[in-house]
py3Dmol code that shows the C-alpha trace and the ligand (Angstrom):
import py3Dmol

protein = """\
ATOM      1  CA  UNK A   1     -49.078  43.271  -8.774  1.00  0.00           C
ATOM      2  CA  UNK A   2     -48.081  39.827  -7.266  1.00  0.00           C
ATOM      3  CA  UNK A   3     -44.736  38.811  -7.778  1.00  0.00           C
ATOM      4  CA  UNK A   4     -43.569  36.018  -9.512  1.00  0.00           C
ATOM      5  CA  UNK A   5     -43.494  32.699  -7.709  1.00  0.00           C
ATOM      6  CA  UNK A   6     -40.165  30.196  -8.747  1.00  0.00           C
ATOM      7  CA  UNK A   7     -39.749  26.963  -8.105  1.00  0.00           C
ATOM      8  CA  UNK A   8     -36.403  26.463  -7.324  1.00  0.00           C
ATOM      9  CA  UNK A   9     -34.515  22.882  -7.436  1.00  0.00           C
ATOM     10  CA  UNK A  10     -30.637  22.676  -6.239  1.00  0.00           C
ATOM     11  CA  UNK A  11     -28.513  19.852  -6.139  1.00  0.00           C
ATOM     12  CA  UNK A  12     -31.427  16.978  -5.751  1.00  0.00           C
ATOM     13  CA  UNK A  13     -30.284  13.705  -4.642  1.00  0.00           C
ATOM     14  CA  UNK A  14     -32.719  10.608  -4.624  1.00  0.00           C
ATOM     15  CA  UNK A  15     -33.325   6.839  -5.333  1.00  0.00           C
ATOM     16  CA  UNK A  16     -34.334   3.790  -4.569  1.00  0.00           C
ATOM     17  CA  UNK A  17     -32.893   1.730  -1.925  1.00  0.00           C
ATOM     18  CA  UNK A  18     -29.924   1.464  -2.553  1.00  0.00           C
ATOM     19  CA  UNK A  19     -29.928   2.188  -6.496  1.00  0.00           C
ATOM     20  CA  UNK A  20     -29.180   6.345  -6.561  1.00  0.00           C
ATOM     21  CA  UNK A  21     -31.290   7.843  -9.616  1.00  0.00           C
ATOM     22  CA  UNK A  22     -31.026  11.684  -9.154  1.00  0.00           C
ATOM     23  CA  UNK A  23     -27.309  13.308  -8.801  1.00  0.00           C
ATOM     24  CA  UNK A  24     -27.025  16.681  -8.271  1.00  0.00           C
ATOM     25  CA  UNK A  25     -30.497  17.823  -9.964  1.00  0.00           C
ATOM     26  CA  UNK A  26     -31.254  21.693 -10.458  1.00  0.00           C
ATOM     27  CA  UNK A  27     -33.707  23.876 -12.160  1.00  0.00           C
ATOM     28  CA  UNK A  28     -35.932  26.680 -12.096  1.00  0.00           C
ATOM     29  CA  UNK A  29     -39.922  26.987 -13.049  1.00  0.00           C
ATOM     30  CA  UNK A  30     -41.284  30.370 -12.945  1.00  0.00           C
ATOM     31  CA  UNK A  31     -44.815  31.067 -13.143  1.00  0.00           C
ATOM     32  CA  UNK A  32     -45.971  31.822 -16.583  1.00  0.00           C
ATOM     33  CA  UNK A  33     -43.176  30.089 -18.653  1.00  0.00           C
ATOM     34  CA  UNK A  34     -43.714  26.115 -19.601  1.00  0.00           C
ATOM     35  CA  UNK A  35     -40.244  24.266 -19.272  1.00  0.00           C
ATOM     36  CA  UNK A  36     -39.151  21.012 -20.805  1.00  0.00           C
ATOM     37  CA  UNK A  37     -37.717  18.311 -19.084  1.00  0.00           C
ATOM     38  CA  UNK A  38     -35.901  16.334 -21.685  1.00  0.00           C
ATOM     39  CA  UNK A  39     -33.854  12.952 -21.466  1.00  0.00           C
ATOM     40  CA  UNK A  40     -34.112   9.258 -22.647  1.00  0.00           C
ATOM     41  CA  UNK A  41     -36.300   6.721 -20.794  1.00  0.00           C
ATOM     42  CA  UNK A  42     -34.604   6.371 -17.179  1.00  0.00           C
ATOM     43  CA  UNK A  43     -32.797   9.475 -17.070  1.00  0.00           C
ATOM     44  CA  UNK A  44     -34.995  10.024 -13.537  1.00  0.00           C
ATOM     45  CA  UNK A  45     -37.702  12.669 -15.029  1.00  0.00           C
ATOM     46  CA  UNK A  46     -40.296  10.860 -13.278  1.00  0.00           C
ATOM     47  CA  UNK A  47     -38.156  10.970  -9.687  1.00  0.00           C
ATOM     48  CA  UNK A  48     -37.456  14.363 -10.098  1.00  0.00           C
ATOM     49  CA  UNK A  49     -40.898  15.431 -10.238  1.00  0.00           C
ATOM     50  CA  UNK A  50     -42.130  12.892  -7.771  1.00  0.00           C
ATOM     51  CA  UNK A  51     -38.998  14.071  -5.613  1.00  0.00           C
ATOM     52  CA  UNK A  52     -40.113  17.868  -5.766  1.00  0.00           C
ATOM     53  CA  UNK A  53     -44.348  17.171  -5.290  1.00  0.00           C
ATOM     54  CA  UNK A  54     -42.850  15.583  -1.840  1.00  0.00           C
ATOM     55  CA  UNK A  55     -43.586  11.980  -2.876  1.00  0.00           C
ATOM     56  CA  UNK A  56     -40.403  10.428  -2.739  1.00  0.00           C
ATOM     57  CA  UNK A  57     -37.618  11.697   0.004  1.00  0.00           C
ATOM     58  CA  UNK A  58     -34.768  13.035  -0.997  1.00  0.00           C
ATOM     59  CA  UNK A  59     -31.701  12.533  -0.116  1.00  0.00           C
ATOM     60  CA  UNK A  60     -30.197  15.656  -0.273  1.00  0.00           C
ATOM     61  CA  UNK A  61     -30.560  19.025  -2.142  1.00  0.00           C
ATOM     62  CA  UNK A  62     -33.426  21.853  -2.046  1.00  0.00           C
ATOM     63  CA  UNK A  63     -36.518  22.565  -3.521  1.00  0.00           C
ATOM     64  CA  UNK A  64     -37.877  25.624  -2.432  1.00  0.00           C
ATOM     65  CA  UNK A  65     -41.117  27.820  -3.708  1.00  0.00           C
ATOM     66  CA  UNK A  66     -40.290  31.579  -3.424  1.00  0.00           C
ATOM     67  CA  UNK A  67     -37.375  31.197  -1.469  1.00  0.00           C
ATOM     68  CA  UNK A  68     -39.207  28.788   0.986  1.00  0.00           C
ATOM     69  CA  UNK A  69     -37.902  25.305   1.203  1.00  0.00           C
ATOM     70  CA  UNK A  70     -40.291  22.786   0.870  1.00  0.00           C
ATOM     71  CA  UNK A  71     -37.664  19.753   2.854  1.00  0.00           C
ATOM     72  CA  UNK A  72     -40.124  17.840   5.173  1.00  0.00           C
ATOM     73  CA  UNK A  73     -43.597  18.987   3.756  1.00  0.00           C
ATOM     74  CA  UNK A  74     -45.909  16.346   2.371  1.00  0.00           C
ATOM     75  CA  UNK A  75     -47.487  16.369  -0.729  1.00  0.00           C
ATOM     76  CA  UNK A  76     -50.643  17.642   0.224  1.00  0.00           C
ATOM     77  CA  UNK A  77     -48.950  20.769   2.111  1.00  0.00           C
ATOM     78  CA  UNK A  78     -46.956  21.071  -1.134  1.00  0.00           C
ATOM     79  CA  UNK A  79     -50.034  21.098  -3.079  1.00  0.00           C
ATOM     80  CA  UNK A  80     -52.136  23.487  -0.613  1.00  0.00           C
ATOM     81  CA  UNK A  81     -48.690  26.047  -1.388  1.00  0.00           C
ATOM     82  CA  UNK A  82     -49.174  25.945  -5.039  1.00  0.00           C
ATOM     83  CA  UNK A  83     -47.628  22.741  -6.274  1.00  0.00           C
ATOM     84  CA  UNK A  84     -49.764  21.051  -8.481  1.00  0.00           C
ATOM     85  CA  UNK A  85     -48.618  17.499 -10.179  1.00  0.00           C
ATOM     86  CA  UNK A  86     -50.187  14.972 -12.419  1.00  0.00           C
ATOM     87  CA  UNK A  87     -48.530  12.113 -12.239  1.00  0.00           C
ATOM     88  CA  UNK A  88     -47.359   9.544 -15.520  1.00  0.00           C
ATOM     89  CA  UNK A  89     -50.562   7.306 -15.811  1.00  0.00           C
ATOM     90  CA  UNK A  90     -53.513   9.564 -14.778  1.00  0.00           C
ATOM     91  CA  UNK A  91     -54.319   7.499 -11.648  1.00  0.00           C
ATOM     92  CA  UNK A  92     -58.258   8.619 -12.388  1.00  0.00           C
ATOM     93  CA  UNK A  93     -60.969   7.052 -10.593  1.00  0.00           C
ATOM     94  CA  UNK A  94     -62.187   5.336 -13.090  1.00  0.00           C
ATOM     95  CA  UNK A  95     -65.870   4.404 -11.498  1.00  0.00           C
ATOM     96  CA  UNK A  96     -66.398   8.250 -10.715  1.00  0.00           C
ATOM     97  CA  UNK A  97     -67.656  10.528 -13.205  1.00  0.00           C
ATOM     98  CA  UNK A  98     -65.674  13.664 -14.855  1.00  0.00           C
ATOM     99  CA  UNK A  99     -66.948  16.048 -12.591  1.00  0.00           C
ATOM    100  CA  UNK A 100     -66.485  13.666  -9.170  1.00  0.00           C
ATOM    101  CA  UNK A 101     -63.066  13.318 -10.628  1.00  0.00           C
ATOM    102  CA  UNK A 102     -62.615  16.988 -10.688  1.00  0.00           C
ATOM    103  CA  UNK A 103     -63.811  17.906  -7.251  1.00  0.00           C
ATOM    104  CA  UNK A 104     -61.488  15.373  -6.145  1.00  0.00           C
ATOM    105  CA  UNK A 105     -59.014  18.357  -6.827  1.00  0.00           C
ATOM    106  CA  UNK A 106     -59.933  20.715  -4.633  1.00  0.00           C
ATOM    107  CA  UNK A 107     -60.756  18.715  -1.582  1.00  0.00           C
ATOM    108  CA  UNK A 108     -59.297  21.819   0.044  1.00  0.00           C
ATOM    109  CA  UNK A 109     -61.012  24.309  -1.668  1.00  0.00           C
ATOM    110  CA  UNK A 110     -64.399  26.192   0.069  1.00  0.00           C
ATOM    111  CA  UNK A 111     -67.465  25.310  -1.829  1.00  0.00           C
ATOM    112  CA  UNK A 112     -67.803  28.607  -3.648  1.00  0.00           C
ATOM    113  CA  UNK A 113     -63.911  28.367  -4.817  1.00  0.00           C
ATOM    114  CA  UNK A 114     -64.902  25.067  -6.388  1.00  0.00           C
ATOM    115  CA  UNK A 115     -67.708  26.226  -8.520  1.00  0.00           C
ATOM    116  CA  UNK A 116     -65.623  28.544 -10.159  1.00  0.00           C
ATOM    117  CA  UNK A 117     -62.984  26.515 -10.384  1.00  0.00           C
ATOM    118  CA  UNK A 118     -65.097  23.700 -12.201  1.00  0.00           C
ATOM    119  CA  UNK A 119     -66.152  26.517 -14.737  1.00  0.00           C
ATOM    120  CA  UNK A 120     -62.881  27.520 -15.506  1.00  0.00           C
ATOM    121  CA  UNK A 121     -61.348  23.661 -16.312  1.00  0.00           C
ATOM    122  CA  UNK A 122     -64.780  23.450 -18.212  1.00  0.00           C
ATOM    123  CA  UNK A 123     -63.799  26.489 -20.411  1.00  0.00           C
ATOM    124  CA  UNK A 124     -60.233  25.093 -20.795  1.00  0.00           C
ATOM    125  CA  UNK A 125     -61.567  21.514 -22.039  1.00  0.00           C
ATOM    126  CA  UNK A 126     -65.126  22.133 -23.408  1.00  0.00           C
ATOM    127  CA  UNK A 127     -64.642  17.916 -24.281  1.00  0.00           C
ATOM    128  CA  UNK A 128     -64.991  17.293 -20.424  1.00  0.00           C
ATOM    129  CA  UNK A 129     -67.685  19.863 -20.215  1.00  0.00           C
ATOM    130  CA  UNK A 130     -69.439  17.292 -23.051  1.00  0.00           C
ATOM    131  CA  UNK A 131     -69.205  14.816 -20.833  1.00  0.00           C
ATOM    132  CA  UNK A 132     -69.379  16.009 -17.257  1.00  0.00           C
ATOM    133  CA  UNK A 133     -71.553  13.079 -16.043  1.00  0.00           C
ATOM    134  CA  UNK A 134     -69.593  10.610 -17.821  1.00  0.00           C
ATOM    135  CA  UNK A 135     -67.573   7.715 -15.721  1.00  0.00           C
ATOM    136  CA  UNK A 136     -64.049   8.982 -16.362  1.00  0.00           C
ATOM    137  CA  UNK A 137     -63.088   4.798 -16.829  1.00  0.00           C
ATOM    138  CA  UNK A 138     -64.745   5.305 -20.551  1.00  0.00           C
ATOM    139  CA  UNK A 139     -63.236   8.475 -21.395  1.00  0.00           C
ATOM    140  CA  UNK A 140     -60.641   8.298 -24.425  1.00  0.00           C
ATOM    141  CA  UNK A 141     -56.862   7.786 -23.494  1.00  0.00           C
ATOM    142  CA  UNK A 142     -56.821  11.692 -24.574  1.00  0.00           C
ATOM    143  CA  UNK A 143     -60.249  13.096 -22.833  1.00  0.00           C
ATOM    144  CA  UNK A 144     -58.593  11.327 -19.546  1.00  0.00           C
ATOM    145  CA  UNK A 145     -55.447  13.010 -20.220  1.00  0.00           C
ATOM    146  CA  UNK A 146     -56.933  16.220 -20.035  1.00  0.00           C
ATOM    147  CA  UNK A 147     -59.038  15.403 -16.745  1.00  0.00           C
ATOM    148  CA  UNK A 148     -55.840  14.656 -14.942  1.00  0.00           C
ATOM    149  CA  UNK A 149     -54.838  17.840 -15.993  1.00  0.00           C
ATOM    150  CA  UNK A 150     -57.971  19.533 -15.180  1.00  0.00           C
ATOM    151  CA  UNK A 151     -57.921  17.652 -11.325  1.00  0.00           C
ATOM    152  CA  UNK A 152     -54.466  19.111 -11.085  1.00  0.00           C
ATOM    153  CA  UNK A 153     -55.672  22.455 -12.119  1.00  0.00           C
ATOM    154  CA  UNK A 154     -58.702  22.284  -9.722  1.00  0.00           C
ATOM    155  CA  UNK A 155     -56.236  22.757  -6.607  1.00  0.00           C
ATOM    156  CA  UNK A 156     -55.203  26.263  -8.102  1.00  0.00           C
ATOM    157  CA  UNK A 157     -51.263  25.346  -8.701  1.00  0.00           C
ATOM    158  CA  UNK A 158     -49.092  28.029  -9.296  1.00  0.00           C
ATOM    159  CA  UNK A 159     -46.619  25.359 -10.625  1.00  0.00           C
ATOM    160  CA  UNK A 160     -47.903  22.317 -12.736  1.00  0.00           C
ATOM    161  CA  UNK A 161     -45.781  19.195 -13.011  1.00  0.00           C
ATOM    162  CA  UNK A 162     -46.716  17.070 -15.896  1.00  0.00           C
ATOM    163  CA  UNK A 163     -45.376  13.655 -15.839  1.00  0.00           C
ATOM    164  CA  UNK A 164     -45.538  12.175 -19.698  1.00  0.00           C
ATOM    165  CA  UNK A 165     -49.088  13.656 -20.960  1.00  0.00           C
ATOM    166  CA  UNK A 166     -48.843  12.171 -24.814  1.00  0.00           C
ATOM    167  CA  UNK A 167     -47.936   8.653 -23.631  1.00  0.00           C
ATOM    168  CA  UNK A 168     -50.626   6.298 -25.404  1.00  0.00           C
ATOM    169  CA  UNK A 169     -51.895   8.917 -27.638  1.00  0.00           C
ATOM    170  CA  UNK A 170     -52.060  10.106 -31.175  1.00  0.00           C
ATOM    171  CA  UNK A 171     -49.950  12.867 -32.479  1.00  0.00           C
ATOM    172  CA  UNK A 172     -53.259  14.433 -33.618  1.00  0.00           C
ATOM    173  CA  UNK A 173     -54.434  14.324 -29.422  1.00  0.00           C
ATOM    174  CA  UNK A 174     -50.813  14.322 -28.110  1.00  0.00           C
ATOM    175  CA  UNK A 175     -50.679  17.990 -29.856  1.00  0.00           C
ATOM    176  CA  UNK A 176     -53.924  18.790 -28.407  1.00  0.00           C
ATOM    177  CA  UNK A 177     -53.038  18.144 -25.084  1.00  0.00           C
ATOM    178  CA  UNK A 178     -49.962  20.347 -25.013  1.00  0.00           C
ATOM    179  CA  UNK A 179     -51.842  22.751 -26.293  1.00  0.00           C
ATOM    180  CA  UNK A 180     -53.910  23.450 -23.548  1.00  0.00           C
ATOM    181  CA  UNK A 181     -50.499  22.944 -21.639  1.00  0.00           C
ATOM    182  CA  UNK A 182     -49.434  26.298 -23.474  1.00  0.00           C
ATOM    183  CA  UNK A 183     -52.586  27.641 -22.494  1.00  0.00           C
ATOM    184  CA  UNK A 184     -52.855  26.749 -18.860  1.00  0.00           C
ATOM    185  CA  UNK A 185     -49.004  29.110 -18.914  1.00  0.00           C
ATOM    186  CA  UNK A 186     -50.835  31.855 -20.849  1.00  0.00           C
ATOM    187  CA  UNK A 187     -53.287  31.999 -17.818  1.00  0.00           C
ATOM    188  CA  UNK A 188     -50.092  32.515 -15.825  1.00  0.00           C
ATOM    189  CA  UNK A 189     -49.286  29.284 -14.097  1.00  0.00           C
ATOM    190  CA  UNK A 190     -45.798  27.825 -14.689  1.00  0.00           C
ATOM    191  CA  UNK A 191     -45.765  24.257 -16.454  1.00  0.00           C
ATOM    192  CA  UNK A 192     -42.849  21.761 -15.895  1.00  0.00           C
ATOM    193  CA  UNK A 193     -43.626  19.037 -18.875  1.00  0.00           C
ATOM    194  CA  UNK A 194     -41.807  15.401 -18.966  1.00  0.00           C
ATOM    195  CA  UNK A 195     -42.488  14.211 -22.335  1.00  0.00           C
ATOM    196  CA  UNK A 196     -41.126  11.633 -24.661  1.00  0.00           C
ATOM    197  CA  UNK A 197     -42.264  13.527 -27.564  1.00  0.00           C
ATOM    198  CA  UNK A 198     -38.983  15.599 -27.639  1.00  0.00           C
ATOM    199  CA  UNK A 199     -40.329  18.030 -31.286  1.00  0.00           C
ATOM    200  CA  UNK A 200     -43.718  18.542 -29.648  1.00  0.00           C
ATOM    201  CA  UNK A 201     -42.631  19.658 -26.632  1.00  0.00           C
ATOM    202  CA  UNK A 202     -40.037  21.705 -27.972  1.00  0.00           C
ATOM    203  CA  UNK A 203     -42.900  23.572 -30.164  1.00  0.00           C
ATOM    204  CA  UNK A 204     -45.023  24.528 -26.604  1.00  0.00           C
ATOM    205  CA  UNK A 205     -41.946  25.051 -24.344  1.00  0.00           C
ATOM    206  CA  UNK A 206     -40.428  28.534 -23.874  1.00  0.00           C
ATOM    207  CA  UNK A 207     -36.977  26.648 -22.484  1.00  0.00           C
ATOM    208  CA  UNK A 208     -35.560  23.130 -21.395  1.00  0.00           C
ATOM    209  CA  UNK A 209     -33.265  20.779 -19.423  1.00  0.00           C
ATOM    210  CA  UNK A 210     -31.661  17.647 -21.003  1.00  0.00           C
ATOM    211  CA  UNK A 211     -31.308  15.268 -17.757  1.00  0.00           C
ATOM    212  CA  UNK A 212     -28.720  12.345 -18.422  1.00  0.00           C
ATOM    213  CA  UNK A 213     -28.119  10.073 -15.695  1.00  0.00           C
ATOM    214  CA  UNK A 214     -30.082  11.887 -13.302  1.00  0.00           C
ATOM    215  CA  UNK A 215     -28.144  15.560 -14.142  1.00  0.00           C
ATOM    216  CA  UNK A 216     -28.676  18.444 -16.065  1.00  0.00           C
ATOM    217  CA  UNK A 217     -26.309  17.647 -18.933  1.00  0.00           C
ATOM    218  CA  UNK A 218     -28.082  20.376 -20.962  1.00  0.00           C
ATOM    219  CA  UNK A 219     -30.594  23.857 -20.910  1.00  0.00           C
ATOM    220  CA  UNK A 220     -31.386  26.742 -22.779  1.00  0.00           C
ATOM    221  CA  UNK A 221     -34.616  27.831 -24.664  1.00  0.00           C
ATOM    222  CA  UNK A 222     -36.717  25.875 -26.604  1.00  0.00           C
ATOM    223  CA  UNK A 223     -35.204  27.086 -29.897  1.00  0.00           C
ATOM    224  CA  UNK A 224     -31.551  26.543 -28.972  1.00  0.00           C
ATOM    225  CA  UNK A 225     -32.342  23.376 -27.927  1.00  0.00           C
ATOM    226  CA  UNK A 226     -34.286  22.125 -30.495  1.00  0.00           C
ATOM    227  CA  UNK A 227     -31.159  23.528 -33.128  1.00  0.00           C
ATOM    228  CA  UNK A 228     -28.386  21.627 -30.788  1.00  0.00           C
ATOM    229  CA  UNK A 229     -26.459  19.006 -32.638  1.00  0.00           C
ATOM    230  CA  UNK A 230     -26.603  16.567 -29.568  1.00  0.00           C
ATOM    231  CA  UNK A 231     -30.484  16.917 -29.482  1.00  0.00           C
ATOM    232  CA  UNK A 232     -31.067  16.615 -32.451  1.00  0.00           C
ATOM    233  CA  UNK A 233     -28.960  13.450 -32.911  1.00  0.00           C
ATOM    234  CA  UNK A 234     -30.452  11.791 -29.490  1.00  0.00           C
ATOM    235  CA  UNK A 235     -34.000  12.897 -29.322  1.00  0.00           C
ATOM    236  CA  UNK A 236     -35.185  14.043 -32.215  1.00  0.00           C
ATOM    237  CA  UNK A 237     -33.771  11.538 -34.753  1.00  0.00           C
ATOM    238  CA  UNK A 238     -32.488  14.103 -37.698  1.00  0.00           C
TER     239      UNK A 238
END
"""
ligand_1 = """\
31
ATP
P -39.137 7.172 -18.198
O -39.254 8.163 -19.285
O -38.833 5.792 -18.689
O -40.250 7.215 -17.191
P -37.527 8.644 -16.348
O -36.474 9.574 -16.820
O -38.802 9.247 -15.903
O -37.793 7.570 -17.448
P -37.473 7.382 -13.803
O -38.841 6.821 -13.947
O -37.259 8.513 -12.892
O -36.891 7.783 -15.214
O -36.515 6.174 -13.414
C -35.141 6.351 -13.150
C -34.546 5.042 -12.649
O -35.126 4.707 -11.391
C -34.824 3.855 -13.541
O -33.651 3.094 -13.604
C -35.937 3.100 -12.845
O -35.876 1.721 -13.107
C -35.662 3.395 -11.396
N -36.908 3.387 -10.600
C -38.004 4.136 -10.822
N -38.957 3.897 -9.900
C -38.466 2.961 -9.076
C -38.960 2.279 -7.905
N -40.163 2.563 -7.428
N -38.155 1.368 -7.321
C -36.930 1.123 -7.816
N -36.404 1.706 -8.890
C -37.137 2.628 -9.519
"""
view = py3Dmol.view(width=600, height=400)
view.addModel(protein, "pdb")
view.setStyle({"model": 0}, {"cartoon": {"style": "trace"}})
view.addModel(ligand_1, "xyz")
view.setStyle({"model": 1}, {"stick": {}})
view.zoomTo()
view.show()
């Protein structure tokens, strides 16, 4: 049996310019358990993750997978080592069709690798199965949702980011979405989710950070968060 992989995030730094966003970030992903991060619109979610898929530089701090830091990799050397991320606003190719999009994913994968791979994001969202040939540009705000999920997938992460998946959608798609979040964790990855929808990603998540001026203010598991006076009060309006 493999052992579990962690991601592991201590005392992140990072901005822009001048303007610092992230102070002192930390947290943990393992594979196989889908964490929240939670916080009010500029808290730095979306740094943090770009920070840790090797997008942005930090300025100081670790992120390490297993033990190995990741300092100085790019993204696509973070991705090839497990690291998988979609990033807020899909960034599809909206000319291409679903399954162009999808191969997109595994650049780095052999041919045979991909094959299966494109079955198994087919069995996870029968909808992009539907519509395979389809030019992912006319896909619902939802369907393309899941196809920048299913791209991600394609590269085999051991560790999802997922920057803001409901944004744009209904609460009837935004709960379908995490759904197959919760199921993508079941198959053993580990999900890190960024979402505004505070209740609904409470309901999927096993635990959570509350980031406040980019810091963890806040963690614990899904269902002492979700019963924490300052949570409530902030993010989930009761
Ligand atoms: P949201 O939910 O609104 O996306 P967030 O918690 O993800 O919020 P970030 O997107 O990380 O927050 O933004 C944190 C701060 O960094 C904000 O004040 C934002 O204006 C600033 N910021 C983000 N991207 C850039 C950029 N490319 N250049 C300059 N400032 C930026």
């Amino acid at each position: 049996q493999e052992a579990t992989l962690k991601l592991t995030v201590n005392d992140l730094t990072a901005g822009y310019g001048k303007a610092q966003v992230l102070f002192g970030l930390g947290l943990e992903v393992a594979e196989g358990e889908l964490v929240a991060l939670l916080g009010a619109n500029g808290a730095g979610k979306t740094t943090a993750l770009r920070t840790v898929s090797g997008l942005l530089r930090p300025w100081a701090g670790s992120v390490d997978l297993d033990g190995q830091s990741l300092l100085g990799f790019s993204a696509a050397r973070r991705a090839r080592l497990g690291l998988g991320h979609v990033p807020e606003g899909r960034q599809l190719f909206s000319l291409m069709s679903v399954e162009e999009n999808l191969l997109l994913g595994a650049a780095f994968l052999a041919w045979s690798g991909k094959s299966d791979q494109l079955e198994r994001i087919y069995a996870l969202f029968p909808r992009l199965a539907e519509r395979r040939g389809q030019m992912a540009g006319t896909l619902s705000g939802g369907e393309q949702q899941m196809l920048a999920i299913g791209r991600a997938l394609m590269g085999k992460p051991r560790i999802l980011m997922v920057d803001e998946p409901s944004l744009g959608l209904s609460p009837k798609l935004a709960e379908e979405v995490l759904s197959t979040l919760s199921q993508v964790k079941k198959e053993g990855v580990g999900v890190l989710l960024v979402e505004q929808n505070v209740a609904l990603s409470l309901e999927v998540a096993d635990r959570g950070y509350v980031v406040e001026h980019g810091r963890v203010v806040l963690q614990g598991s899904a269902k002492e968060l979700a019963s924490d006076e300052g949570v409530q009060k902030a993010y989930l309006a009761l």
